[in-house]
DSSP file (Angstrom, degrees, kcal/mol; ACC not computed):
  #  RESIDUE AA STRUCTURE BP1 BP2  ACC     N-H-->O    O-->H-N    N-H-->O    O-->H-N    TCO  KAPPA ALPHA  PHI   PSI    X-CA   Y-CA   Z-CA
    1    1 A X              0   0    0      0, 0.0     2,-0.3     0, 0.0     5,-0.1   0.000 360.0 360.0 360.0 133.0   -8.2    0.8    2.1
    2    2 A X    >   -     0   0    0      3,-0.1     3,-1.5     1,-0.1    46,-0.5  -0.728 360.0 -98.4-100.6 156.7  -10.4   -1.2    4.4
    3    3 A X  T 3  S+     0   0    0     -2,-0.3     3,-0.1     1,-0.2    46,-0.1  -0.444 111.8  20.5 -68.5 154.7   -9.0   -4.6    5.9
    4    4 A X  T 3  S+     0   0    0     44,-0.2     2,-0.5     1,-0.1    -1,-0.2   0.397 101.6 107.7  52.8  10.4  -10.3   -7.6    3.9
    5    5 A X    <   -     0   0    0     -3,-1.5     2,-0.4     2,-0.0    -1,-0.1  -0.924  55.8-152.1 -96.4 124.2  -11.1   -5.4    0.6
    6    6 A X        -     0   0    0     -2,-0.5     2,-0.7    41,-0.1    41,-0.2  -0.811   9.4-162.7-113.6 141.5   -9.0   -5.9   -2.2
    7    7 A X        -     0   0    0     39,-2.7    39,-0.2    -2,-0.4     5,-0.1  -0.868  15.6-139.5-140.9 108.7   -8.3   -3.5   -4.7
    8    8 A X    >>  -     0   0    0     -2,-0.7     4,-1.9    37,-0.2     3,-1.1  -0.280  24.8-124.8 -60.6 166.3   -7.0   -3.3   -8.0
    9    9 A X  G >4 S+     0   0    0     35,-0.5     3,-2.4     1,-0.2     2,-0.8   0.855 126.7  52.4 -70.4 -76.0   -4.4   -0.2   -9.2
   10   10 A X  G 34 S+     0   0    0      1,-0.3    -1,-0.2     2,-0.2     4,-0.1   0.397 108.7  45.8 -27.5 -35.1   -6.8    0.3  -11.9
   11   11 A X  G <> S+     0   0    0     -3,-1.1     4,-1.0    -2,-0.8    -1,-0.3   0.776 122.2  42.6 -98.7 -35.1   -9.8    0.4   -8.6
   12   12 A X  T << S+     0   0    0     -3,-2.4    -1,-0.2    -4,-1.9    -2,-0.2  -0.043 112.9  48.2 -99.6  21.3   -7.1    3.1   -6.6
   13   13 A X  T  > S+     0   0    0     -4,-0.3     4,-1.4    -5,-0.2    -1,-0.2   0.292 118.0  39.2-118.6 -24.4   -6.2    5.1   -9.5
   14   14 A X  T  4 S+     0   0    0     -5,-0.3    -2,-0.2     2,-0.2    -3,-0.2   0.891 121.8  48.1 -89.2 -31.7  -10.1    5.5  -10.4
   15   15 A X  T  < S+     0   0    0     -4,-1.0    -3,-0.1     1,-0.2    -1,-0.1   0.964 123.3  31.6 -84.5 -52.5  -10.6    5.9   -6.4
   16   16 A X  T  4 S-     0   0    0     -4,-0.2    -1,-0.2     3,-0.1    -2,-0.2   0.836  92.5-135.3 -65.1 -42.0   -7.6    8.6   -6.0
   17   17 A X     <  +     0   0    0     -4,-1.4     2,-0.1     1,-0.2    -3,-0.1   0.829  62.1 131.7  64.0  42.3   -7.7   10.4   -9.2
   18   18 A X  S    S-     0   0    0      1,-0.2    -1,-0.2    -6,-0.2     2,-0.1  -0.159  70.1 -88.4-113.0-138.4   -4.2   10.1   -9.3
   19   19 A X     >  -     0   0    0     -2,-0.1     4,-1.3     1,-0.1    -1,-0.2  -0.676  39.5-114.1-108.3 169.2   -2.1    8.9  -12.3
   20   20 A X  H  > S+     0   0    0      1,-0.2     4,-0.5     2,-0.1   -10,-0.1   0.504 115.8  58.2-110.3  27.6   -1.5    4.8  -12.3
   21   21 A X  H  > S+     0   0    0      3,-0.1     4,-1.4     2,-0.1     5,-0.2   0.397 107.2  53.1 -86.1 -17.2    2.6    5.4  -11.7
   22   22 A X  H  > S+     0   0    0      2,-0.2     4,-2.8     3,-0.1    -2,-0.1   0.977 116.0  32.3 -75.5 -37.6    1.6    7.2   -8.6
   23   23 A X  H  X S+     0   0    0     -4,-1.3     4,-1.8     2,-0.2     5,-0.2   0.896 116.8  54.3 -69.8 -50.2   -0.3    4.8   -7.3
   24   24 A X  H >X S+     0   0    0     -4,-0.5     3,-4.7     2,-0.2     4,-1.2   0.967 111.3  51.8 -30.8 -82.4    1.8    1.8   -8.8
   25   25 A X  H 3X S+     0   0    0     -4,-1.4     4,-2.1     1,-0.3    -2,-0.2   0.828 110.8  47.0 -48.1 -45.7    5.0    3.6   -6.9
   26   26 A X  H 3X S+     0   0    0     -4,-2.8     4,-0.7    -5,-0.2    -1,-0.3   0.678 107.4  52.1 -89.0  13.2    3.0    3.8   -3.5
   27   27 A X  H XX S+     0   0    0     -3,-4.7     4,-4.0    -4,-1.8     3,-1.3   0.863 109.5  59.4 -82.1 -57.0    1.7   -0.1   -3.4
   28   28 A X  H >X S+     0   0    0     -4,-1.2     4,-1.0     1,-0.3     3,-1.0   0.763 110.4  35.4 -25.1 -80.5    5.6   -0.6   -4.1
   29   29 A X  H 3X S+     0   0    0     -4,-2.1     4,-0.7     1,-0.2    -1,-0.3   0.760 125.5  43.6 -63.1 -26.9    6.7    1.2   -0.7
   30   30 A X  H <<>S+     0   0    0     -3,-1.3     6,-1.5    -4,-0.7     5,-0.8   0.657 112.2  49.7 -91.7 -34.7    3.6   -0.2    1.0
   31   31 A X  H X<5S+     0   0    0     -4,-4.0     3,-0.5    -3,-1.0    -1,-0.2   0.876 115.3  47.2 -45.6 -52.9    4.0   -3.6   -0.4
   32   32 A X  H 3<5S+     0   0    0     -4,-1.0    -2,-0.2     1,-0.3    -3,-0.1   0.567 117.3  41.3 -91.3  -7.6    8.0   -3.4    0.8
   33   33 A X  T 3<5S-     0   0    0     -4,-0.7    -1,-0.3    -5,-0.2    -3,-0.1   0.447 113.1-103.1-123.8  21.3    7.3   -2.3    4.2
   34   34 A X  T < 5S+     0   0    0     -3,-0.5    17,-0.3     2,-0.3    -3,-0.1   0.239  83.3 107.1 127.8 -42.3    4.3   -4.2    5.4
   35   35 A X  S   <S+     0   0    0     -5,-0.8    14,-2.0    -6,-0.2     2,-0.3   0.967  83.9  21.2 -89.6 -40.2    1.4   -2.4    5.4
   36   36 A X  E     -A   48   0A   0     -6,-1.5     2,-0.8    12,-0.3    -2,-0.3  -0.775  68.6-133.5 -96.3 164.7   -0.3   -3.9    2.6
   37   37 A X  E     -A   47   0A   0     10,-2.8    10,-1.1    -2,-0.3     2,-0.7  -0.864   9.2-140.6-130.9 110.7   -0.2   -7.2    0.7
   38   38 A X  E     +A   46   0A   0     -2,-0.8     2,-0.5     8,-0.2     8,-0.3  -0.525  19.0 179.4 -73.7 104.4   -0.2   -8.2   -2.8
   39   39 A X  E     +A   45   0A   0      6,-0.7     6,-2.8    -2,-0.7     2,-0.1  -0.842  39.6  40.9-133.6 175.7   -1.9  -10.8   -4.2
   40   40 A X        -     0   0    0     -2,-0.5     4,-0.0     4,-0.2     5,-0.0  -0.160  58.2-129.7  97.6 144.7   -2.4  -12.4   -7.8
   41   41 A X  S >  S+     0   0    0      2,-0.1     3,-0.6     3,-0.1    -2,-0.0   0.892  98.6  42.0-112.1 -62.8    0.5  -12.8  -10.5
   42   42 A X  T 3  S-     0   0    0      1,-0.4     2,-0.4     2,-0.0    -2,-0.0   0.871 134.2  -0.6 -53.9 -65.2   -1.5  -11.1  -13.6
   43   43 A X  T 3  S-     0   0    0     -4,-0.0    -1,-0.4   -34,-0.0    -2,-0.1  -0.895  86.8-144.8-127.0  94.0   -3.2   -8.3  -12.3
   44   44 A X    <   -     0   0    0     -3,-0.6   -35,-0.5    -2,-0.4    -4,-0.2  -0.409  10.7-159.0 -80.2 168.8   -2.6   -8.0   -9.0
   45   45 A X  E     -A   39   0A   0     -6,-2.8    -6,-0.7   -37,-0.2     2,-0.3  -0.634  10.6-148.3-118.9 172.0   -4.9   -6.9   -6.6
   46   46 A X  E     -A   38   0A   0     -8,-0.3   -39,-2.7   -39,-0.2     2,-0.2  -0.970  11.3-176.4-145.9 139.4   -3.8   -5.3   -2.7
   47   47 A X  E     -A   37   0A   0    -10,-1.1   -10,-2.8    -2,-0.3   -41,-0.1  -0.850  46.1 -80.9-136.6-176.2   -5.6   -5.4    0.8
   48   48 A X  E     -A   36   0A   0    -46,-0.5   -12,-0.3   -12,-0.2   -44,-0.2  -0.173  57.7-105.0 -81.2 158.6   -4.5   -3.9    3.9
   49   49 A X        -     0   0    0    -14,-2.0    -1,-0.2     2,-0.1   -13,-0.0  -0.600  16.6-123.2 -81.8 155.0   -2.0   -6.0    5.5
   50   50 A X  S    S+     0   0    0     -2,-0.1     2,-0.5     2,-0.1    -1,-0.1  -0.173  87.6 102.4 -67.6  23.5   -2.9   -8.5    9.0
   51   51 A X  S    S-     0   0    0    -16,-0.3     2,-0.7   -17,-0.3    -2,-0.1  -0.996  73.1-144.4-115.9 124.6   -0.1   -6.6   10.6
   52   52 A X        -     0   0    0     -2,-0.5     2,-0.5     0, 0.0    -2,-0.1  -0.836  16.5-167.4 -91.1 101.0   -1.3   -4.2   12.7
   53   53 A X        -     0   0    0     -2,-0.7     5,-0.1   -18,-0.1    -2,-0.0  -0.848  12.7-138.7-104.3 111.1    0.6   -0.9   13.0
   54   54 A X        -     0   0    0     -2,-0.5     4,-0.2     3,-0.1     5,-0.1   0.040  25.0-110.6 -85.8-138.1    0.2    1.7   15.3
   55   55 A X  S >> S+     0   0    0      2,-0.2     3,-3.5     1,-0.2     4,-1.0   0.817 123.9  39.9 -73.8 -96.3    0.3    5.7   14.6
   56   56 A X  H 3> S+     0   0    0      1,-0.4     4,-1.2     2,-0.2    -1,-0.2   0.375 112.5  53.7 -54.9 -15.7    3.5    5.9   16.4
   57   57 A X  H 3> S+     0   0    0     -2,-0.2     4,-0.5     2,-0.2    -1,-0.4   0.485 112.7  46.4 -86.4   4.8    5.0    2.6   15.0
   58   58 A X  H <> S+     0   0    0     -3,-3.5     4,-0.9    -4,-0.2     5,-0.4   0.451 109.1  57.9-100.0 -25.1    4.3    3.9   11.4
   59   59 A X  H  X S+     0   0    0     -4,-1.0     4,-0.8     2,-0.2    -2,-0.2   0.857 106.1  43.7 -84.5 -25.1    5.6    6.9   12.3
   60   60 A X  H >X S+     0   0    0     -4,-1.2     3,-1.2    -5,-0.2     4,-0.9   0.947 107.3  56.7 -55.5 -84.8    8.8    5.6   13.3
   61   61 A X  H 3< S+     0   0    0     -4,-0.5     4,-0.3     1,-0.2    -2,-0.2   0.636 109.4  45.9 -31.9 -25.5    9.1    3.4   10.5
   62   62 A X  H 3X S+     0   0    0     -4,-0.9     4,-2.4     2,-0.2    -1,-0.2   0.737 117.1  52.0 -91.8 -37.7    8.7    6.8    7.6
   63   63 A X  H << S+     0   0    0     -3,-1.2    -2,-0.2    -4,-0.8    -3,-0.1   0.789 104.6  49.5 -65.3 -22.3   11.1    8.5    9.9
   64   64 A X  T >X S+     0   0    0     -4,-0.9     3,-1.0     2,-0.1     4,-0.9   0.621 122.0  35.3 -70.8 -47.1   13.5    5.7    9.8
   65   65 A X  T 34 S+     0   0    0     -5,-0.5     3,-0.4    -4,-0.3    -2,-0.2   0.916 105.9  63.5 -82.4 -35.5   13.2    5.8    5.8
   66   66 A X  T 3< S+     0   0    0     -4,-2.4    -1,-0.2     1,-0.2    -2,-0.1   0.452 106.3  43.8 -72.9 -11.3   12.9    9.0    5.4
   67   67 A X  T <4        0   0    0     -3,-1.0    -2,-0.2     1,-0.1    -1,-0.2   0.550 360.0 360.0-112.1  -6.8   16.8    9.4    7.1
   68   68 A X     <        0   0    0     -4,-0.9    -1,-0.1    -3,-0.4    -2,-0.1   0.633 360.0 360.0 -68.6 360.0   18.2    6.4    4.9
C-alpha cells in the first residue's frame, strides 16, 4: 500500500492473488491496530494510516500480540 492510495478488498485481493477472507481478515488486524484506515460505509476502501511506525515499533507491537 502506498500512503494516500486507497484501495478496495476487491483492488488487494486482485493485487495479492489471495482469496477475499484473507485479505478481509488482514485489513481487520491492520484496521484494529493502526496501521491502516478504513474509509466508506458501503464498500469500504483502506489507505495506509498517518501514523508512522517504525520497523522496530511494529515489531514490538506483532510480538506483543503474538504472546496475548
Amino acid at each position: 500500500m502506498i500512503r494516500g492510495e486507497y484501495y478496495s478488498i476487491s483492488d488487494l485481493t486482485n493485487l495479492t492473488g489471495q482469496s477475499r477472507s484473507t485479505v478481509a481478515d488482514v485489513l481487520v488486524f491492520l484496521t484494529e491496530y493502526g496501521f491502516v484506515e478504513s474509509v466508506g460505509a458501503n464498500e469500504p476502501v483502506f489507505t495506509k494510516s498517518q501514523v508512522k511506525f517504525s520497523p522496530g515499533e511494529s515489531i514490538n507491537l506483532l510480538k506483543c500480540i503474538a504472546n496475548q
